[in-house]
PQR file of N, CA, C, O and H, with PARSE charges and radii, in Angstrom:
ATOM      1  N   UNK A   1     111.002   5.751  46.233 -0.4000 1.5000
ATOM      2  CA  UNK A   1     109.799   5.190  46.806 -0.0000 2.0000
ATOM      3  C   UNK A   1     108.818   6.321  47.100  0.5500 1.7000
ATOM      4  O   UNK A   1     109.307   7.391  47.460 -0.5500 1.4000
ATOM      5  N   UNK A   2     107.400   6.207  46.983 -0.4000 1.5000
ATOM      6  CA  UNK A   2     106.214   7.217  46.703 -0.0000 2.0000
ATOM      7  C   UNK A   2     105.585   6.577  48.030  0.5500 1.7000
ATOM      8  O   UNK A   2     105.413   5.386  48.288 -0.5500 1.4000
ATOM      9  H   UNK A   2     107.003   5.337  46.690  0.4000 1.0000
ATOM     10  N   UNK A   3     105.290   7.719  48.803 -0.4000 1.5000
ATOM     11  CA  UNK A   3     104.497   7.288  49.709 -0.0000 2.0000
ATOM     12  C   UNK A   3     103.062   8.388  49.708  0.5500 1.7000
ATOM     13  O   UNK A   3     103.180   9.541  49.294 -0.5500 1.4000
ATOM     14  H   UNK A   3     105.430   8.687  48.594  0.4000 1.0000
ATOM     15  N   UNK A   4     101.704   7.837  50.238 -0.4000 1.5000
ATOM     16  CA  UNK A   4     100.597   8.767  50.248 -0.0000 2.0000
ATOM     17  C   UNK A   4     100.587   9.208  51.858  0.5500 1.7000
ATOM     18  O   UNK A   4     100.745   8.691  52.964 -0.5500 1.4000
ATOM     19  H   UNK A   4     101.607   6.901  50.575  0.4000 1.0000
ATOM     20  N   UNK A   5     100.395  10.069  51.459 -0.4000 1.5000
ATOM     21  CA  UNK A   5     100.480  11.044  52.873 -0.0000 2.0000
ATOM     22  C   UNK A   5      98.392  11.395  53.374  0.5500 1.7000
ATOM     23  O   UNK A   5      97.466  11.789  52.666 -0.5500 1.4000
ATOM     24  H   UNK A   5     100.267  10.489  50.561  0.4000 1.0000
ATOM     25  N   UNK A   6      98.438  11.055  54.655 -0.4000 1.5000
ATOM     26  CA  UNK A   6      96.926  11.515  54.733 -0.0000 2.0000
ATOM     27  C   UNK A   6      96.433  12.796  55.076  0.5500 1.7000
ATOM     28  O   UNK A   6      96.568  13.065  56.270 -0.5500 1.4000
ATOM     29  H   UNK A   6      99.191  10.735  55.230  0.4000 1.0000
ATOM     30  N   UNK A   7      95.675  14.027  54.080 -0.4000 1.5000
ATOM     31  CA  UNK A   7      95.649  15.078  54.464 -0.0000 2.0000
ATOM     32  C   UNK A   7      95.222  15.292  55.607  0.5500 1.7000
ATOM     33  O   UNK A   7      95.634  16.332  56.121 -0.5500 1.4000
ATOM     34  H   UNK A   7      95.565  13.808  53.110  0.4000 1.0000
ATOM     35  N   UNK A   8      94.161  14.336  56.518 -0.4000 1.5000
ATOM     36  CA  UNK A   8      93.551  15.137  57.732 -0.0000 2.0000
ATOM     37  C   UNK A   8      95.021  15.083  58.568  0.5500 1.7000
ATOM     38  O   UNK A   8      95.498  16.167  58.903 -0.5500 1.4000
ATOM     39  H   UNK A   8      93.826  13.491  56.101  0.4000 1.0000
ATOM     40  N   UNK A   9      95.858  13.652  58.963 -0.4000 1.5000
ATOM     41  CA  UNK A   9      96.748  14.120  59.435 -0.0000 2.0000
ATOM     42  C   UNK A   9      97.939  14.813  59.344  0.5500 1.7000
ATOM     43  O   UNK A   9      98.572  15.325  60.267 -0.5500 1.4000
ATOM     44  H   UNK A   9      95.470  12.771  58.690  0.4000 1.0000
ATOM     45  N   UNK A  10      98.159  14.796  58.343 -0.4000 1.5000
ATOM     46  CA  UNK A  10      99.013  16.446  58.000 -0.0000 2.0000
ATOM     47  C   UNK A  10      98.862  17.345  58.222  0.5500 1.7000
ATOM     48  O   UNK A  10      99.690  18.146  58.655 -0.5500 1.4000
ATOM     49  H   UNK A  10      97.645  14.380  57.593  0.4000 1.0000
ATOM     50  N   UNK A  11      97.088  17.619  57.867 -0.4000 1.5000
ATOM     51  CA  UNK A  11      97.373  18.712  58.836 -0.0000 2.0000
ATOM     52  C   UNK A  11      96.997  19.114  59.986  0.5500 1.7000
ATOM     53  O   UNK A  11      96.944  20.289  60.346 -0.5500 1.4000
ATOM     54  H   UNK A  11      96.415  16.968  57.515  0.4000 1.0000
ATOM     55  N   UNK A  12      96.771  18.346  60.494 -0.4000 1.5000
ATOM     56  CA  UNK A  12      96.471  18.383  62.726 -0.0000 2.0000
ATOM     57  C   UNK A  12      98.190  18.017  63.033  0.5500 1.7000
ATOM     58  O   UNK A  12      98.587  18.415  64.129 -0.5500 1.4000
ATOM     59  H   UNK A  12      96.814  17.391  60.201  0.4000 1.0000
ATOM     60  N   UNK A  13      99.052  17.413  62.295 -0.4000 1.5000
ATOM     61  CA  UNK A  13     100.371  17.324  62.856 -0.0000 2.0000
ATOM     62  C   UNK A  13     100.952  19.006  62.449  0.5500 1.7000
ATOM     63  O   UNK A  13     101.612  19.598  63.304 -0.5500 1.4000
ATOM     64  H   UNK A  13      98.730  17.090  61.405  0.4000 1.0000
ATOM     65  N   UNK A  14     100.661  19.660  61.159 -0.4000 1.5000
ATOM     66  CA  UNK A  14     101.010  20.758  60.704 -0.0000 2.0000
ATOM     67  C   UNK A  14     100.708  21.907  62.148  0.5500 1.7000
ATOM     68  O   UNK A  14     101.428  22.649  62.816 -0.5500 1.4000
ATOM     69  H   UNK A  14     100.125  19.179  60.465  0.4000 1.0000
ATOM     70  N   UNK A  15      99.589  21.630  62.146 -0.4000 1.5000
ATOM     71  CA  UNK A  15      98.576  22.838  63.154 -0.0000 2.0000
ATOM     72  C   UNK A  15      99.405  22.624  64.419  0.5500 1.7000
ATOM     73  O   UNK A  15      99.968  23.588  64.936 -0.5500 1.4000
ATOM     74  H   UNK A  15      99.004  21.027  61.603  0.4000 1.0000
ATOM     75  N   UNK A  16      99.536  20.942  65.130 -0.4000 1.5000
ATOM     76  CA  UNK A  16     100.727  21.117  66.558 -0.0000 2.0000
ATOM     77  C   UNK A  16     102.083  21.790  66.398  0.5500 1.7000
ATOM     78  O   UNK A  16     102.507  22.545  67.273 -0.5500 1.4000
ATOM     79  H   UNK A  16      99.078  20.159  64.710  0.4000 1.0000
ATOM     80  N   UNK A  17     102.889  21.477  65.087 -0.4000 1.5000
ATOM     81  CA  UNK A  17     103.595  21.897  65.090 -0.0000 2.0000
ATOM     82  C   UNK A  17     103.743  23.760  65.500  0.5500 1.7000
ATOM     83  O   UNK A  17     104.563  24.228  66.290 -0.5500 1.4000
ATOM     84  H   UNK A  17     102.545  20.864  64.376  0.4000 1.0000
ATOM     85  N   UNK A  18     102.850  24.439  64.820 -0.4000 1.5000
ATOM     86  CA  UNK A  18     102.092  25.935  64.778 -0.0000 2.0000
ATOM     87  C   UNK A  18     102.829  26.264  66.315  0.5500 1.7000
ATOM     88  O   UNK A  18     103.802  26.839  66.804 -0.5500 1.4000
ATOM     89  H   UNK A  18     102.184  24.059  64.178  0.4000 1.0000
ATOM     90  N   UNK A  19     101.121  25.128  66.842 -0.4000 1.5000
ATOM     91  CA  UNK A  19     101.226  25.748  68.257 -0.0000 2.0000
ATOM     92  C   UNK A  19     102.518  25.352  69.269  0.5500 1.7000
ATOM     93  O   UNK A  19     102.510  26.086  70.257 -0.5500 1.4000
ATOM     94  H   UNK A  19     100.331  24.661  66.444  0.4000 1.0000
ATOM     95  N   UNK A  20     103.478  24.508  69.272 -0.4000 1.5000
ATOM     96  CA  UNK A  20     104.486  24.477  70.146 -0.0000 2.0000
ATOM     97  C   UNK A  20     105.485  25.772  69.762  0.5500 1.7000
ATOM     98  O   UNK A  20     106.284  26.303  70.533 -0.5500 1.4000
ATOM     99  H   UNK A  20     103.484  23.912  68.469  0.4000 1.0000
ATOM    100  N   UNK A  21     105.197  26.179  68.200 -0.4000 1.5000
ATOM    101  CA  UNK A  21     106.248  26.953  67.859 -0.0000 2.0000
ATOM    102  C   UNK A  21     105.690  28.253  69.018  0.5500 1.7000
ATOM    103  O   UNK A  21     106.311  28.614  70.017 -0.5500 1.4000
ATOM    104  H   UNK A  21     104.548  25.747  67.574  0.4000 1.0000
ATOM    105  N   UNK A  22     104.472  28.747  68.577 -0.4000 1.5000
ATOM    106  CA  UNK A  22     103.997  29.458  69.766 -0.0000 2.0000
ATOM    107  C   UNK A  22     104.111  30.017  70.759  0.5500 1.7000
ATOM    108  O   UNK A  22     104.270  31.185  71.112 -0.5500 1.4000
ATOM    109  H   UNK A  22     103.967  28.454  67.765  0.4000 1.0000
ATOM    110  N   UNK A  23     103.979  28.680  71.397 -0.4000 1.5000
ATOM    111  CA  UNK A  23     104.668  28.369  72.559 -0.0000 2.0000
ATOM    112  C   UNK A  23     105.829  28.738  73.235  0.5500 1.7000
ATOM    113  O   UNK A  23     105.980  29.304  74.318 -0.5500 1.4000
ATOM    114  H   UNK A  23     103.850  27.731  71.109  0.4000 1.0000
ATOM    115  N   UNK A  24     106.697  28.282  72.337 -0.4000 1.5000
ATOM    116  CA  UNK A  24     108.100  28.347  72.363 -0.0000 2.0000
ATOM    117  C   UNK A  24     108.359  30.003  71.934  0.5500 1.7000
ATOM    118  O   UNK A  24     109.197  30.597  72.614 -0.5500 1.4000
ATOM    119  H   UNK A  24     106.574  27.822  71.458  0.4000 1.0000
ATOM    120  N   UNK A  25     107.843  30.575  71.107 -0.4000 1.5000
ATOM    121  CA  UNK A  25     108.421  31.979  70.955 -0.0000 2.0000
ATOM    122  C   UNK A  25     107.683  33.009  72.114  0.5500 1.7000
ATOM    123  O   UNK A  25     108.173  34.101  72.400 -0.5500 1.4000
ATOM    124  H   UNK A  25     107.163  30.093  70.555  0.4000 1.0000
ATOM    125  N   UNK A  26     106.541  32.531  72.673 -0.4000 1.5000
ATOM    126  CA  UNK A  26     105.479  33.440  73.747 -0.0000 2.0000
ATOM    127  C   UNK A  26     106.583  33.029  75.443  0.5500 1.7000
ATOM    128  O   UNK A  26     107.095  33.815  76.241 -0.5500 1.4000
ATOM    129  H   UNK A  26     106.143  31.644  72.441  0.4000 1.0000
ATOM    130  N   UNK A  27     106.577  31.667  75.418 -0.4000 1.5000
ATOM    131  CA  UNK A  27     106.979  31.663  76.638 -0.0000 2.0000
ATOM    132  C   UNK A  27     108.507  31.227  76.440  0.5500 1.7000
ATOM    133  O   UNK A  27     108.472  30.445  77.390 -0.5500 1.4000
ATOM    134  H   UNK A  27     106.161  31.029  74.770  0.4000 1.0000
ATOM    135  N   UNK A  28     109.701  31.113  76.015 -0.4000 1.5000
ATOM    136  CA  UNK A  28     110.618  30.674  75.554 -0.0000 2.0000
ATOM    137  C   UNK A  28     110.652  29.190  75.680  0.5500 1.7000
ATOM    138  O   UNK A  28     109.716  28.441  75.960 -0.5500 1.4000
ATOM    139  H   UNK A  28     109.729  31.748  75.243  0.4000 1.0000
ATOM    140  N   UNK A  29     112.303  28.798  75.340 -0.4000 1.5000
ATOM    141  CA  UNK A  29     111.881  27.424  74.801 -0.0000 2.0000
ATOM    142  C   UNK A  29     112.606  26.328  75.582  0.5500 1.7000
ATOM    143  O   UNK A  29     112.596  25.125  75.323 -0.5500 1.4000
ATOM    144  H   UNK A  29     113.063  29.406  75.113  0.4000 1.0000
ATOM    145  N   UNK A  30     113.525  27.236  77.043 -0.4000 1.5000
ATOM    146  CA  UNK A  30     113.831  26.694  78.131 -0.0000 2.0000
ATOM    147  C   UNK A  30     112.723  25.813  79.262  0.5500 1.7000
ATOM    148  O   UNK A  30     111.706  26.272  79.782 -0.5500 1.4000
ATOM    149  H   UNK A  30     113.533  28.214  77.253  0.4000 1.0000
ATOM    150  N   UNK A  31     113.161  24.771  79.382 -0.4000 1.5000
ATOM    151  CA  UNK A  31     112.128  23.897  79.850 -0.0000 2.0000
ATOM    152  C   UNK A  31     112.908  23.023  81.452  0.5500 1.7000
ATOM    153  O   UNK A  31     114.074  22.675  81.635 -0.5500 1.4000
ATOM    154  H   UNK A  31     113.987  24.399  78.960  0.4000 1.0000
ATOM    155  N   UNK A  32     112.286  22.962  81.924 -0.4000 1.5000
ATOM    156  CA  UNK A  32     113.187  21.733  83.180 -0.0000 2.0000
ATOM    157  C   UNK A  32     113.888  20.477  83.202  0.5500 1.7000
ATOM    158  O   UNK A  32     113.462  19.676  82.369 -0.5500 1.4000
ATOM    159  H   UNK A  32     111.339  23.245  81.775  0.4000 1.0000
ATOM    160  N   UNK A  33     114.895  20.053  83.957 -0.4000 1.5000
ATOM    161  CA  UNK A  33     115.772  18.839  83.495 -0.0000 2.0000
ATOM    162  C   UNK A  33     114.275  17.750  83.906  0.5500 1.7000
ATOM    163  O   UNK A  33     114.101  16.632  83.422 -0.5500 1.4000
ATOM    164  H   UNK A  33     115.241  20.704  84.633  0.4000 1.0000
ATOM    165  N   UNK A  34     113.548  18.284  84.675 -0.4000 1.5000
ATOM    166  CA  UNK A  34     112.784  16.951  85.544 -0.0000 2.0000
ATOM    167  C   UNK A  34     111.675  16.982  84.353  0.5500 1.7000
ATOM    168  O   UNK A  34     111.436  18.012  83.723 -0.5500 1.4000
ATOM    169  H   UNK A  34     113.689  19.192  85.068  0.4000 1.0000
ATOM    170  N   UNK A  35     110.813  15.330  84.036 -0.4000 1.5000
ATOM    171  CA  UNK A  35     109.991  15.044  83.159 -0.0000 2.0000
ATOM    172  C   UNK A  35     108.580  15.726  83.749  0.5500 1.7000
ATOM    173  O   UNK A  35     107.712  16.388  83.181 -0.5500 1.4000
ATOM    174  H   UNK A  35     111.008  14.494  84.548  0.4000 1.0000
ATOM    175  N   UNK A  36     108.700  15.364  84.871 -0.4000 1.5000
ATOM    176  CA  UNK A  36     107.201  16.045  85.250 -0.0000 2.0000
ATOM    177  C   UNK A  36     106.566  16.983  85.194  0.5500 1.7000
ATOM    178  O   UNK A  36     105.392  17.213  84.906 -0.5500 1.4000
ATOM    179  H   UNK A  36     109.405  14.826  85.333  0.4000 1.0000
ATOM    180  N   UNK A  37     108.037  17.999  85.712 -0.4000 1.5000
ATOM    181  CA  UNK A  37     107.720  19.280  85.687 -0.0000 2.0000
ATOM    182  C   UNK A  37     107.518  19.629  84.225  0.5500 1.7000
ATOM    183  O   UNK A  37     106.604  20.328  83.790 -0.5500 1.4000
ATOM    184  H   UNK A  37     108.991  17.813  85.945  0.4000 1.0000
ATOM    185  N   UNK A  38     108.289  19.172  83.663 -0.4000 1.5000
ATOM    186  CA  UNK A  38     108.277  19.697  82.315 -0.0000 2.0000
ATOM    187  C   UNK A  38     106.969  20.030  81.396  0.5500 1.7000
ATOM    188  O   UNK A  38     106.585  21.019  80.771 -0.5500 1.4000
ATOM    189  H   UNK A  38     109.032  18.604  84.016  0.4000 1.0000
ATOM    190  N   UNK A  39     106.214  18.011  81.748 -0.4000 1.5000
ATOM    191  CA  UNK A  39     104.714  18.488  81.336 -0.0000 2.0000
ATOM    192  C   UNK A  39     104.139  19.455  82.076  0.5500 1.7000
ATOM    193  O   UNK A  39     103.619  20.379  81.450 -0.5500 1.4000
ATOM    194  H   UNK A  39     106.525  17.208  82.255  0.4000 1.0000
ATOM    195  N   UNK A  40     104.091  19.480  83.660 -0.4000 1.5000
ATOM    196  CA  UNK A  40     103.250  20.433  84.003 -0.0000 2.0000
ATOM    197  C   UNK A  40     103.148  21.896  83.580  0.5500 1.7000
ATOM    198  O   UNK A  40     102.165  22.562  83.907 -0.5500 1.4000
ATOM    199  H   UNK A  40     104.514  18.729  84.169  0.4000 1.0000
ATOM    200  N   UNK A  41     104.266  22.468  82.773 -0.4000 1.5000
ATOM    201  CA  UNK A  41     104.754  23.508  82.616 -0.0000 2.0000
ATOM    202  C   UNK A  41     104.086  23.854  81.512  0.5500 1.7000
ATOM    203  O   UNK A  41     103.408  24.882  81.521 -0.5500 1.4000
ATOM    204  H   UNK A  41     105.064  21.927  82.507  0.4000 1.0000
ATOM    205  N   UNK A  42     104.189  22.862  80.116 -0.4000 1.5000
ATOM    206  CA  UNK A  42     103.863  22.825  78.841 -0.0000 2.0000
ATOM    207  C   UNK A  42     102.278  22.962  79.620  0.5500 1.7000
ATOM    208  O   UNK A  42     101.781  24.088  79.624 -0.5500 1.4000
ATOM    209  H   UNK A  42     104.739  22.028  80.108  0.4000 1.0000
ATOM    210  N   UNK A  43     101.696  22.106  80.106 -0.4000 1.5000
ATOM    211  CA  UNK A  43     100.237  21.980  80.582 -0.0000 2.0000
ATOM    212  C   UNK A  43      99.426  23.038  80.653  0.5500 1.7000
ATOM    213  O   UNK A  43      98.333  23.217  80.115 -0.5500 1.4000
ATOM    214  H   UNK A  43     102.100  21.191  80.102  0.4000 1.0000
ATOM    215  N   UNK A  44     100.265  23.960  81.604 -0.4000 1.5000
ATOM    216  CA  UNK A  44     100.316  25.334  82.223 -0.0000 2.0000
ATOM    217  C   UNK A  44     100.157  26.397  81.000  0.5500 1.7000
ATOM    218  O   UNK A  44      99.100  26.999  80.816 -0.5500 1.4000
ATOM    219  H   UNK A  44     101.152  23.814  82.041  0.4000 1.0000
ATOM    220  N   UNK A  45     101.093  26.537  80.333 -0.4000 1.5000
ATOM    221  CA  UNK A  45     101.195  27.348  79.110 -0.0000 2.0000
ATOM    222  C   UNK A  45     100.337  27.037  78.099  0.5500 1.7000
ATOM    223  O   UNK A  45     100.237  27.883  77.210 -0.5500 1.4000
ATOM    224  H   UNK A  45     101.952  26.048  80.482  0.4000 1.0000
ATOM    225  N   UNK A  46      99.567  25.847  77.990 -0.4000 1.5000
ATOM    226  CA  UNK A  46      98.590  25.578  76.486 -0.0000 2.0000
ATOM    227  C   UNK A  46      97.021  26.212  77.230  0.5500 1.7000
ATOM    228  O   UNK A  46      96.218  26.876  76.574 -0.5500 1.4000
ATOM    229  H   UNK A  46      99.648  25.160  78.713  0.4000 1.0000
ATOM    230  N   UNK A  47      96.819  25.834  78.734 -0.4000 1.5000
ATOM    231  CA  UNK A  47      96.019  26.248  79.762 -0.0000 2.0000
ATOM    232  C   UNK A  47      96.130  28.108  79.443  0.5500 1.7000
ATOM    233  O   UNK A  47      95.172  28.516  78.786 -0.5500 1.4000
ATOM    234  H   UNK A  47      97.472  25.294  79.266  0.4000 1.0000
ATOM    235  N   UNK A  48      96.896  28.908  79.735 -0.4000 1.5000
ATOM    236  CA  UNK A  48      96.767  30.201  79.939 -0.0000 2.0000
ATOM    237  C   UNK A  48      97.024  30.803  78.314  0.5500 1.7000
ATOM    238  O   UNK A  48      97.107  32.031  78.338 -0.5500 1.4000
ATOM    239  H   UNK A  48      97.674  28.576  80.269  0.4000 1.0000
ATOM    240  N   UNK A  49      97.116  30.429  77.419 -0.4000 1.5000
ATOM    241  CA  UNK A  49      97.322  30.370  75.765 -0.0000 2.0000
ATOM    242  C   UNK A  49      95.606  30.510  75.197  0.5500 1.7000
ATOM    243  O   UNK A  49      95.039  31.553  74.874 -0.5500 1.4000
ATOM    244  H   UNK A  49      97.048  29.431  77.400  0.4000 1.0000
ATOM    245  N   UNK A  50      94.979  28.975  75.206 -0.4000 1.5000
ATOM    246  CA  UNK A  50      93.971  28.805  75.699 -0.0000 2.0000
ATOM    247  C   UNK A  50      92.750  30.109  76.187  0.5500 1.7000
ATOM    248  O   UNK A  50      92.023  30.868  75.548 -0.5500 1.4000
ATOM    249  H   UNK A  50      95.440  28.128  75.469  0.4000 1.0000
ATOM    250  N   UNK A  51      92.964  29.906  77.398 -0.4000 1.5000
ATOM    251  CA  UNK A  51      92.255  30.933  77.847 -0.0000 2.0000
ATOM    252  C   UNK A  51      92.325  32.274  77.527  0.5500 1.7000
ATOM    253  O   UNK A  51      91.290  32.939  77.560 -0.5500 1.4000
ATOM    254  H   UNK A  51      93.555  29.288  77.917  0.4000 1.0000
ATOM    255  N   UNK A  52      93.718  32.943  77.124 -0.4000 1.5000
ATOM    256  CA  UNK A  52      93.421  33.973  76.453 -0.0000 2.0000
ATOM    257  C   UNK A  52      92.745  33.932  75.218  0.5500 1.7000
ATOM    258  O   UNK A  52      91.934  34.805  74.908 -0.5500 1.4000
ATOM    259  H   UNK A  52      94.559  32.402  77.097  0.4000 1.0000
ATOM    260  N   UNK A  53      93.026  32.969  74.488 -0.4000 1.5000
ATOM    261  CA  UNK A  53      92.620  32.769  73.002 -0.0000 2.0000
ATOM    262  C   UNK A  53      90.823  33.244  73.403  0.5500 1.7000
ATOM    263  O   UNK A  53      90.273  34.276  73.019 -0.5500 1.4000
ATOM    264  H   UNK A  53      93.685  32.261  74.740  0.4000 1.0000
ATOM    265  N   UNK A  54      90.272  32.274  74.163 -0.4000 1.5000
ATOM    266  CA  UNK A  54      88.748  32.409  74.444 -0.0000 2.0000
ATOM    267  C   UNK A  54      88.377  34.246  74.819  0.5500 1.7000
ATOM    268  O   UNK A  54      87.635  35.085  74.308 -0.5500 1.4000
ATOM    269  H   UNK A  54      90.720  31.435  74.475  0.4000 1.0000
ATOM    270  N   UNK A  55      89.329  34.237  75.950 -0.4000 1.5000
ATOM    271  CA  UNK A  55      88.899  35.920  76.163 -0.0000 2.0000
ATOM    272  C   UNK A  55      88.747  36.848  75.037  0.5500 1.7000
ATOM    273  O   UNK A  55      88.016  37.836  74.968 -0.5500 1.4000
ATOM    274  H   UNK A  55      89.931  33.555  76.365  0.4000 1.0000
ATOM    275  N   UNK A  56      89.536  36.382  74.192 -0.4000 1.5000
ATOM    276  CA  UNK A  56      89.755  37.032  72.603 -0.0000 2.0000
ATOM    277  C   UNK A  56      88.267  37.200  71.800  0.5500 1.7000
ATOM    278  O   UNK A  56      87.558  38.172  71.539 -0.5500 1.4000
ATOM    279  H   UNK A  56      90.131  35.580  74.248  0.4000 1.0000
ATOM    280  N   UNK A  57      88.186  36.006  71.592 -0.4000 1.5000
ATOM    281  CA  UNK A  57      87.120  35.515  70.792 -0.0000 2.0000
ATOM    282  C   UNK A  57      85.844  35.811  71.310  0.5500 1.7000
ATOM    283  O   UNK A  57      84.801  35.971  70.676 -0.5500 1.4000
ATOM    284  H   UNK A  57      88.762  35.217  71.803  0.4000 1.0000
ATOM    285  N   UNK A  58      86.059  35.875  72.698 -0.4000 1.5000
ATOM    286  CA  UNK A  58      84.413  36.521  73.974 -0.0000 2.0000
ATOM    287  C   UNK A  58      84.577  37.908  73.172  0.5500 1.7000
ATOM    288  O   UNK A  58      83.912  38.181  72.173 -0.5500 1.4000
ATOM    289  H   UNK A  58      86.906  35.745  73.212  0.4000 1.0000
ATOM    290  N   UNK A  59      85.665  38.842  73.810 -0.4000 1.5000
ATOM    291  CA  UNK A  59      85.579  40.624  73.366 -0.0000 2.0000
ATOM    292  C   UNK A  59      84.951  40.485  71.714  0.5500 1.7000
ATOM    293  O   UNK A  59      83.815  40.870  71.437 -0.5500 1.4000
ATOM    294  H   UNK A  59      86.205  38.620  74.622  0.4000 1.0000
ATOM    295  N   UNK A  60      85.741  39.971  70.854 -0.4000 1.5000
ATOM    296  CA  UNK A  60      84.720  40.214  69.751 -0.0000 2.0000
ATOM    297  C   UNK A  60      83.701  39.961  69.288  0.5500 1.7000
ATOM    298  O   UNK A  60      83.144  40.341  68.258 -0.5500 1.4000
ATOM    299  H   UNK A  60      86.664  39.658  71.078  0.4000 1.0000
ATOM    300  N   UNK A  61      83.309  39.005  70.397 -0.4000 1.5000
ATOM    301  CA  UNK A  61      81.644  38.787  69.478 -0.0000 2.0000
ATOM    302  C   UNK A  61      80.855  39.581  70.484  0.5500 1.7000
ATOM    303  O   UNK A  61      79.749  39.685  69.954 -0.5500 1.4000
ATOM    304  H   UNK A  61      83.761  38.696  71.234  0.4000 1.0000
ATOM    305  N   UNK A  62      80.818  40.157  71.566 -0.4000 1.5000
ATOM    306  CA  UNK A  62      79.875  40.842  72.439 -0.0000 2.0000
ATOM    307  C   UNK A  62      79.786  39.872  73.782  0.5500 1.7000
ATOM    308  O   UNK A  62      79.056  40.184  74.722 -0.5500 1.4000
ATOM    309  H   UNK A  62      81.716  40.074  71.997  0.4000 1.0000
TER
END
């Protein structure tokens, strides 16, 4: 069976995949038994990821 695959979402699912890997290798890949915390944590880490990314992108353009 042939299925069509849609490129935009392939690749915005491709690109999340990227960034949890990221994630997971910057901040490791130990996470909390509790659900909440868990998002808040992930939250936390895409937040300070994020913001460095921008500080990045500020230093090189002036």
């Amino acid at each position: 069976m042939k299925y069509k695959f849609d490129e935009n979402i392939y690749a915005r699912l491709n690109l999340a995949e990227t960034i949890f890997s990221i994630l997971k290798r910057k901040y490791g890949e130990n996470l909390c038994k509790r659900y909440r915390i868990q998002v808040k944590k992930v939250k936390l880490k895409l937040l300070i990821r994020n913001h460095k990314r921008n500080v990045k992108i500020m230093c090189l353009t002036g």
